[in-house]
C-alpha positions as CSV (number, residue, x, y, z in Angstrom):
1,X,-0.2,16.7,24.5
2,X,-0.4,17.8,20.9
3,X,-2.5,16.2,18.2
4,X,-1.0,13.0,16.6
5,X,-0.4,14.0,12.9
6,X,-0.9,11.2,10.0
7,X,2.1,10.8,8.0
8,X,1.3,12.2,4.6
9,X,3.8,9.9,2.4
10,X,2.1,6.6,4.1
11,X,-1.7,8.2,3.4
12,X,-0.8,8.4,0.0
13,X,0.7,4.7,-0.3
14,X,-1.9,3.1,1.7
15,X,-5.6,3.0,1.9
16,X,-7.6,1.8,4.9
17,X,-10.1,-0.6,3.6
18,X,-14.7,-0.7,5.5
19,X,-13.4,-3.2,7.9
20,X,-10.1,-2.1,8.7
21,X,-7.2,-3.9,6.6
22,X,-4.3,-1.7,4.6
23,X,-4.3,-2.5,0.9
24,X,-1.6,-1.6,-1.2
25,X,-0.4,-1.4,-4.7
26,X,1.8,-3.8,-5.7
27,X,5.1,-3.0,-6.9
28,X,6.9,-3.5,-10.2
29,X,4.2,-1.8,-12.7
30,X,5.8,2.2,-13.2
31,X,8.6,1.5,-15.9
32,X,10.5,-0.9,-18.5
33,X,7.0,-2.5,-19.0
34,X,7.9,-3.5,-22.5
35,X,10.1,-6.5,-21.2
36,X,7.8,-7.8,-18.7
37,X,5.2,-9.7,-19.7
38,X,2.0,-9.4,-20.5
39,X,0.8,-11.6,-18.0
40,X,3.0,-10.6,-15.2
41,X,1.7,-6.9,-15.8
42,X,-1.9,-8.0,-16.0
43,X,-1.1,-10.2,-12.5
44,X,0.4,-6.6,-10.8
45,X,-2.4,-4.6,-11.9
46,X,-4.8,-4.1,-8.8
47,X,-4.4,-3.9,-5.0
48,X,-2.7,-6.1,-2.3
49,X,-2.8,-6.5,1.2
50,X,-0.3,-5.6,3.3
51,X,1.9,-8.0,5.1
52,X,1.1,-9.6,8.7
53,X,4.1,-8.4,10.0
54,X,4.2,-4.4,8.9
55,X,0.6,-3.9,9.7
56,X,1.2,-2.5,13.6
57,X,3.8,0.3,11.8
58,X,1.9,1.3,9.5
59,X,-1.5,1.7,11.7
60,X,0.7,3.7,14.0
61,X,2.0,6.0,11.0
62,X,-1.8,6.4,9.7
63,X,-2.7,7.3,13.1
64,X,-4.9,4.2,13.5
């Protein structure tokens, strides 16, 4: 049985965190940032976790 390969867009969009969880970055922060406001771009900024549900997928795609 061949090797199980990662899949390379998901290792770029998700990071494995010491103890096992996926964080994310959150989404709405790449363009027409000039009407948002400043708070809601300050509030995006940083990482989240990712959702109960599409944790077994994504494991399986990271080769976890």
């Amino acid at each position: 049985m061949p090797k199980m390969k990662t899949h390379s867009g998901t290792s770029k969009r998700i990071r494995v965190t010491g103890k096992g969880k996926l964080r994310r970055q959150q989404a709405g922060l790449r363009h027409k940032l000039e009407k948002k406001p400043t708070t809601l771009t300050r509030r995006l900024s940083g990482t989240a976790e990712v959702a109960k549900p599409d944790v077994a997928r994504l494991k399986r795609l990271l080769g976890r």
